[in-house]
C-alpha positions in Angstrom: 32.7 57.4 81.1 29.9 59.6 82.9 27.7 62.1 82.1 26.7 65.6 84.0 23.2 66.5 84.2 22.1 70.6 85.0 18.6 71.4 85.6 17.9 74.6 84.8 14.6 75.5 86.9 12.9 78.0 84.7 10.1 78.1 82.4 8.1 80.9 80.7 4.8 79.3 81.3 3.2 75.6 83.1 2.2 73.1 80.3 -0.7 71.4 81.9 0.9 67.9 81.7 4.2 68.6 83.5 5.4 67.7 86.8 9.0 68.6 86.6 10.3 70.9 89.2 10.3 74.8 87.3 9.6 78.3 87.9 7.8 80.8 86.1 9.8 83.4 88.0 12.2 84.7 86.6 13.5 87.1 89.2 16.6 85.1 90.3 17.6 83.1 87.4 21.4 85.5 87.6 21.5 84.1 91.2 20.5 80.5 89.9 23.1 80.6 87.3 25.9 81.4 89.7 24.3 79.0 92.2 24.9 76.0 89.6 28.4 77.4 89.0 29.4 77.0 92.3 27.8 73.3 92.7 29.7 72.3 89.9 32.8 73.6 91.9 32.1 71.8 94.7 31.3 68.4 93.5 34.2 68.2 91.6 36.1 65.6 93.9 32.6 63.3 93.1 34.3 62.9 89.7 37.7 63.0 90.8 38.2 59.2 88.8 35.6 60.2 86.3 35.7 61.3 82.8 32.9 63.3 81.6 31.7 62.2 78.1 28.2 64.2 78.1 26.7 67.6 79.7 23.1 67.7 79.4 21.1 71.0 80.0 17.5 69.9 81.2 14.8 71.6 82.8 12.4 73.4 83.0 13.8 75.3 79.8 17.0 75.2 79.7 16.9 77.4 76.4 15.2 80.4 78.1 18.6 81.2 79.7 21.3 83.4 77.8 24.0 81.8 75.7 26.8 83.5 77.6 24.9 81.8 80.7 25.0 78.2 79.2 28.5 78.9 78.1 29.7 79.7 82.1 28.4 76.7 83.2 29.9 74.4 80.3 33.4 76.6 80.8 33.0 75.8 84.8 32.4 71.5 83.8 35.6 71.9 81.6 37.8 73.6 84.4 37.1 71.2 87.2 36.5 67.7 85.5 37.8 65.8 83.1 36.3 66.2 79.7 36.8 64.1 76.4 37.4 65.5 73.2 34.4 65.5 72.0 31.4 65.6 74.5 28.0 65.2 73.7 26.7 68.7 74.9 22.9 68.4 74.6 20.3 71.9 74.9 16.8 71.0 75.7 14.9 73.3 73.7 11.0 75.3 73.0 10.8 76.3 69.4 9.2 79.4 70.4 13.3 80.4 71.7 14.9 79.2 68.8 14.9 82.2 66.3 17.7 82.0 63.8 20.3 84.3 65.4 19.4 82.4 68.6 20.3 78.9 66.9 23.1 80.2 65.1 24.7 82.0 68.5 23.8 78.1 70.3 26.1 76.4 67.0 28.9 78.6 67.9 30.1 77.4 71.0 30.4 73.7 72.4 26.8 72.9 72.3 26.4 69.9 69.5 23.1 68.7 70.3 19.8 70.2 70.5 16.8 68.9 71.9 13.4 70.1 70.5 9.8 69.9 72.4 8.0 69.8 69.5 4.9 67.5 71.2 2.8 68.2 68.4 2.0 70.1 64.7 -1.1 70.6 65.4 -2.1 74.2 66.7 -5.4 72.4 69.0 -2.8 70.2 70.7 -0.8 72.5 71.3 -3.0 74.9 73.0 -4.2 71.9 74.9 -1.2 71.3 76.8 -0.7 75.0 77.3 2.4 74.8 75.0 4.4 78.6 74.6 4.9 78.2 71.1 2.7 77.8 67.5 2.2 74.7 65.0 4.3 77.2 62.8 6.8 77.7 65.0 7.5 74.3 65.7 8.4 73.3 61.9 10.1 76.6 61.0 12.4 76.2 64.1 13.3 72.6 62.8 14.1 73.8 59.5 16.6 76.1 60.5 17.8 73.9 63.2 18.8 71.1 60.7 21.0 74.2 58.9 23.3 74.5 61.3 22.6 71.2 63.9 23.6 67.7 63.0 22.7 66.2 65.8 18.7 67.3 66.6 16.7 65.0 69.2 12.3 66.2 69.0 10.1 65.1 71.4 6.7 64.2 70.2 3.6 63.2 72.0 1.0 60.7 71.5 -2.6 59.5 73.2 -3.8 63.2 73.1 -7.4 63.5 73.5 -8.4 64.6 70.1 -5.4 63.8 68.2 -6.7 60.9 65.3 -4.6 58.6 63.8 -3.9 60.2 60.3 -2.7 63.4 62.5 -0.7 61.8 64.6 1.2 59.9 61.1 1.2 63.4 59.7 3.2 64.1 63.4 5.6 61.6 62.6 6.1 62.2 58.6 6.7 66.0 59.3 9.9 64.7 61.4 11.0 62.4 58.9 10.4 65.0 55.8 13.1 67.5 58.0 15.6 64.2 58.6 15.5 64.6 62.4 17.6 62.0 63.4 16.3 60.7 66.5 12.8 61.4 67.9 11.6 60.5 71.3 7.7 59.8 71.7 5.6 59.7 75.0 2.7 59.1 75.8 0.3 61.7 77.6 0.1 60.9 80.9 -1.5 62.1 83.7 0.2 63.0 86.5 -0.9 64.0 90.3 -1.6 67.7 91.3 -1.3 68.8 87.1 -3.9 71.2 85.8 -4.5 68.7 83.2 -5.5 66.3 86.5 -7.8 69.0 87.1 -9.2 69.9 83.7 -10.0 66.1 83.4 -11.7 66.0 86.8 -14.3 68.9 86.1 -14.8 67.4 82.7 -12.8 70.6 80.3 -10.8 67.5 79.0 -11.6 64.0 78.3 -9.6 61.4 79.9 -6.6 59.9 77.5 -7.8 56.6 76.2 -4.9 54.0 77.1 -6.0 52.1 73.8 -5.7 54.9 71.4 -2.0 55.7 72.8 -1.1 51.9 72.6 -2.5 52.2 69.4 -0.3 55.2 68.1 2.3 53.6 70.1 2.4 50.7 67.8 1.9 53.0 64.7 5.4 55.0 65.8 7.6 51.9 66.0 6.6 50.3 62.7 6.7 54.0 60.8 10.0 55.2 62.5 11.4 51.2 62.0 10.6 51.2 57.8 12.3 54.9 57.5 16.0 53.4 59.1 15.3 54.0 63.0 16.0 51.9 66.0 13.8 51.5 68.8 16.7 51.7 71.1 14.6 52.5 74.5 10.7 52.2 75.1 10.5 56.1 74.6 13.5 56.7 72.1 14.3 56.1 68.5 17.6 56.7 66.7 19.2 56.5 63.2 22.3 54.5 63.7 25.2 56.6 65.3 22.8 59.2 66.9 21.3 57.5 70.0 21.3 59.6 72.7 24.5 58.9 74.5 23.4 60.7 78.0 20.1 58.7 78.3 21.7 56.0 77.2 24.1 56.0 80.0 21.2 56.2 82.6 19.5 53.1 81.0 22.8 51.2 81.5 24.1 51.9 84.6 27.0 54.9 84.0 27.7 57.4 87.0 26.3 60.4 86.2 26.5 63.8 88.5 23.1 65.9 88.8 23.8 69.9 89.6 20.6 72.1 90.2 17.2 72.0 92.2 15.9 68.4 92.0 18.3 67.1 89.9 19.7 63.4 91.0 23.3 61.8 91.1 24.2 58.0 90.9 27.3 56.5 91.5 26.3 52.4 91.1 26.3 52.4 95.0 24.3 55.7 96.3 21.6 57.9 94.8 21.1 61.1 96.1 18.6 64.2 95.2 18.6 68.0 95.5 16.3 69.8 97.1 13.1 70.7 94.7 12.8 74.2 95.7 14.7 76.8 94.0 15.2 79.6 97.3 16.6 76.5 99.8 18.8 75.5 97.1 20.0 79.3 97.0 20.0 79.5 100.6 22.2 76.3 100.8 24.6 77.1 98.2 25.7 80.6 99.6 26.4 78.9 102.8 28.5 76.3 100.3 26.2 73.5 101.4 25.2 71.1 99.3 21.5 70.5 99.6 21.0 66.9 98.7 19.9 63.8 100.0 22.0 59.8 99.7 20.5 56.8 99.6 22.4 53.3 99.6 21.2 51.5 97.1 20.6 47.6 98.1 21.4 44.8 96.5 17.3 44.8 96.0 17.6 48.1 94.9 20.1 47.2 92.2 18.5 44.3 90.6 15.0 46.2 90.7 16.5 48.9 88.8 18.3 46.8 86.3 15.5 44.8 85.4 13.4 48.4 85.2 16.5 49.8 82.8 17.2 46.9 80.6 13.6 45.9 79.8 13.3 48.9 78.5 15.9 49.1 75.9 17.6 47.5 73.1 20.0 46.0 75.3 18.0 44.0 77.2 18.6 42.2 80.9 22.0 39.8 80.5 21.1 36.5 82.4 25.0 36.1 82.7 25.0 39.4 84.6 22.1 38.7 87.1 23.9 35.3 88.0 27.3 37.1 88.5 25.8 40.3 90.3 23.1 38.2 92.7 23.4 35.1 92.7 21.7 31.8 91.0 18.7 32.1 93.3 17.9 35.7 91.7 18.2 34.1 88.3 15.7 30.9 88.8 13.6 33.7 90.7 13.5 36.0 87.5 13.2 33.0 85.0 10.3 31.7 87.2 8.5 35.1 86.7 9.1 36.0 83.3 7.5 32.9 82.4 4.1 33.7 81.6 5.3 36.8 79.6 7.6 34.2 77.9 5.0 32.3 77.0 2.8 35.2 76.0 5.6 36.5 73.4 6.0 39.8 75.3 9.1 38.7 76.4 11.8 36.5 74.4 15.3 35.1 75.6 18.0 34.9 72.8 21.6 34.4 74.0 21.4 34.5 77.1 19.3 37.8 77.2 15.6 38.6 77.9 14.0 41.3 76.1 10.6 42.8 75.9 9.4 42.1 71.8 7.3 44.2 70.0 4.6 43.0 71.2 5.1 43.8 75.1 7.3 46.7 74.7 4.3 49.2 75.3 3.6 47.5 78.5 7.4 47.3 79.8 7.3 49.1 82.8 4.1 46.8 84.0 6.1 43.7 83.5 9.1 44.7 85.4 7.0 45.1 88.0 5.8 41.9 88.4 9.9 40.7 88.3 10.5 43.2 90.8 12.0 41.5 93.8 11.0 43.2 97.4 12.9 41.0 99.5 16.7 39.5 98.5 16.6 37.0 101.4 16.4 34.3 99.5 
């Protein structure tokens, strides 16, 4: 099974934390539209052997487009792949698009899944990060969502400067009060060349305090655990049967097919990349070219990016796997590094598998790091 991902490169405003690739333009979004179309047409022999269990419309805002628009590009996946039954369609979402008739007309086509940028309840947070919708907004477009939505995903965020701990609970209780079924949680982070980089340099914001979000980290996993939620992925949480089955195929290792303006593609062997600027991708597309970039992956690449993956989730690193895929050198290499973070209970090995506990889950991505491998000549 694989997955198609379409990045739709439009957004009404910049929140000051974001580094995705977007446009506040919307002057050629028709042209964009039609530009995806025609990438989805000529990719198709990519997923010749493939069957296509998710479509996932990211961004940007995906749901600043027009439903007939989403609709083309869902009607082109169907007519040139092959699609199961039932696909997990997924609509990344702003409340301040989701009126009623807007969520009704997005339940009346294929779409099953919505995603919801929430980030916070709380109208100072929210103006913080430069967010296009209200505190209002946010709840009200939840509680018509859940009318007509099973299957709703909201993004919360935590480690805002300002944001205490009793708000943040009252974050996560507000979610659980409209029985929103999964709920992913990140951390602010500060990223190069952001306005909030810059508001935190001339001294408008204060820096995020790493031991206040590792600290509302930790709150997050034990309230979302006692209300029937698995901590399936560091950033994701899901009542049983609705985990998110497009991420979930990136965390372990699925093909998956990325159509739009900086979107990527993987195919186990080769990663490639569009071009993150929305008039060359135009430009490239009516000449039918496909304006990408392929890297082989090596055998470095792939055991880097498995420990990265599986530390992260549920699902953890197999030590059966590792042996069969590179070798009984990589193993005692990755044994002889995990060590110290075996011994200092953030990692654990049960059955053959090594998972981060609860304990070193928050600090994840710094311990696959350190079992990175740079060099497979061994």
């Amino acid at each position: 099974m694989s997955g198609i991902y379409i990045h739709i490169p439009f957004c009404k405003q910049a929140c000051h934390y974001c580094d995705f690739h977007f446009s506040t333009s919307l002057k050629k979004k028709d042209e964009m539209v039609q530009a995806l179309a025609k990438e989805i047409r000529l990719r198709k022999e990519e997923f010749a052997d493939e069957v296509v269990e998710t479509i996932y419309f990211g961004g940007g805002t995906p749901s600043i487009l027009e439903i007939s628009d989403l609709q083309l590009l869902i009607d082109e996946v169907y007519a040139n792949y092959t699609v199961i039954k039932t696909p997990e369609i997924t609509v990344e979402a702003n409340p301040d698009d989701l009126s009623e008739a807007r969520i009704i007309a997005l339940s009346e086509n294929k779409i099953n899944r919505l995603s919801i940028g929430i980030q916070s309840f709380f109208e100072e947070d929210l103006q913080l990060m430069n967010r296009g919708h209200n505190a209002e907004e946010a709840k009200k477009c939840l509680e018509i969502a859940t009318k007509y939505f099973n299957n709703i995903t909201a993004d919360l965020i935590y480690g805002i400067p300002g944001l205490t701990n009793e708000k943040w609970l009252k974050n996560i209780q507000t979610l659980l009060d409209l029985n929103i079924p999964h709920i992913s949680s990140y951390a602010l982070t500060v990223e190069p060349k952001t306005a909030l980089q810059q508001f935190i340099k001339k001294g408008i914001i204060p820096q995020p305090d790493d031991t206040v979000a590792h600290e509302q980290f930790l709150m997050l996993v034990d309230k979302l655990e006692a209300n029937g939620f698995v901590h399936y992925e560091l950033s994701n949480f899901g009542k049983p049967e609705y985990f998110s089955k497009n991420n979930s195929a990136y965390w372990l290792g699925k093909k998956y097919l990325g159509i739009g303006p900086s979107a990527h593609s993987y195919n186990s062997t080769n990663r490639s990349w569009n071009i993150a600027n929305n008039s060359l991708y135009l430009k490239s597309l009516a000449e039918n070219k496909l304006p990408s970039e392929i890297e082989t992956l090596t055998e470095t690449d792939r055991y880097n990016e498995y420990i990265m993956t599986g530390l992260r989730t549920v699902w953890g690193v197999s030590l059966d796997r590792i042996k069969a895929e590179f070798g009984e050198n990589m193993l005692h290499y990755l044994l002889e590094n995990a060590e110290r973070y075996l011994k200092d209970e953030k990692l654990q090995l049960e059955n053959n598998i090594l998972r981060t506990t609860k304990k070193g889950k928050f600090f994840c991505d710094g311990i696959a790091s350190d079992l990175f491998y740079l060099n497979l000549e061994i």
